[in-house]
Steps between C-alpha positions, in 0.01 A plus 500: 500500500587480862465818723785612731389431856682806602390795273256748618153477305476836315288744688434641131314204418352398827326843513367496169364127559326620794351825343381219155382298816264755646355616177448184443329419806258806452404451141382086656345602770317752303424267262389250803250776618316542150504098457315471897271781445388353151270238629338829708556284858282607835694787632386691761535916478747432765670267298488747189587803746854266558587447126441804439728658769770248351451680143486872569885408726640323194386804255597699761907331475425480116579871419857462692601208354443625162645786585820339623512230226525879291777604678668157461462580117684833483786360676485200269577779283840599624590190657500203247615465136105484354427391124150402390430219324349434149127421631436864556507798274682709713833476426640754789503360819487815684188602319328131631599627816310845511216364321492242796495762724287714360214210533615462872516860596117516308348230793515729799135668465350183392680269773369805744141459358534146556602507835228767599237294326570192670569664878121719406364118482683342789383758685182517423477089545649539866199585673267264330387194746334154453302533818656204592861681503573591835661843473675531780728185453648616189743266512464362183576870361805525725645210365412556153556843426774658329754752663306837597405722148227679687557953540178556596475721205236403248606205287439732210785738624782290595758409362707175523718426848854666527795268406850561617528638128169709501535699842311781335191312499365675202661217235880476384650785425671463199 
């Protein structure tokens, strides 16, 4: 079937490829981290101190974008025609759709323990040295490190970055 040349592509469609697309990309590259650390390769701390910075930003974003794939449910809600289909037990869709929720709005305190965790190590790691590092390059940790998730609070007592959706700083309010 041949395509008009003309049409618009649906922006419907193109967003939701591109949302499947970055999920998608995480859950690989996640995967790709667990197969390269298997072998247990030579890392420096410095190395380590990196990765880890990576990880405590992505549990960081991991909260919001479970929180705003939750939001994208309850408008699902009033939005589309929804039936369930005959795999599941639940025959209501709407009752899918808060029990989907419920497990999303049940991540925040973990997803914050996560992050804090993982920050609590990367900082920690930062200030550890081969000898042979020279410390005041730190080039390679300019290059590699993720956007800024330092306070200079304790790791134990922060919380993840603001978002444009979490201005409050203290999670999404709900």
């Amino acid at each position: 079937m041949k395509t008009n040349p003309n049409t618009e592509p649906d922006p419907g469609a193109t967003e939701s490829a591109e949302v499947i697309g970055c999920a998608r990309a995480l859950g690989d590259a996640t995967q790709d981290l667990c197969r390269a650390t298997l072998t247990r390769p030579h890392l420096a701390p410095a190395d380590v101190d990196v990765v880890l910075a990576h990880l405590a930003a992505a549990a960081a974003a991991l909260y919001q974008a479970a929180h705003q794939l939750n939001e994208i449910l309850d408008d699902a809600r009033y939005s589309c025609g929804l039936t369930t289909d005959t795999l599941t037990d639940t025959e209501d869709p709407d009752l899918a759709i808060d029990t989907a929720r419920l497990h999303l709005d049940t991540l925040r305190q973990p997803v914050i323990a996560l992050y804090r965790h993982l920050d609590a190590a990367h900082q920690q790691t930062a200030h550890i040295s081969t000898g042979s590092d020279d410390m005041d390059s730190g080039t390679f940790a300019e290059v590699h490190a993720p956007r800024s998730i330092s306070s200079g609070q304790p790791a134990e007592d922060r919380e993840p970055p603001r978002t444009p959706s979490n201005k409050r700083g203290r999670g999404v309010s709900r």
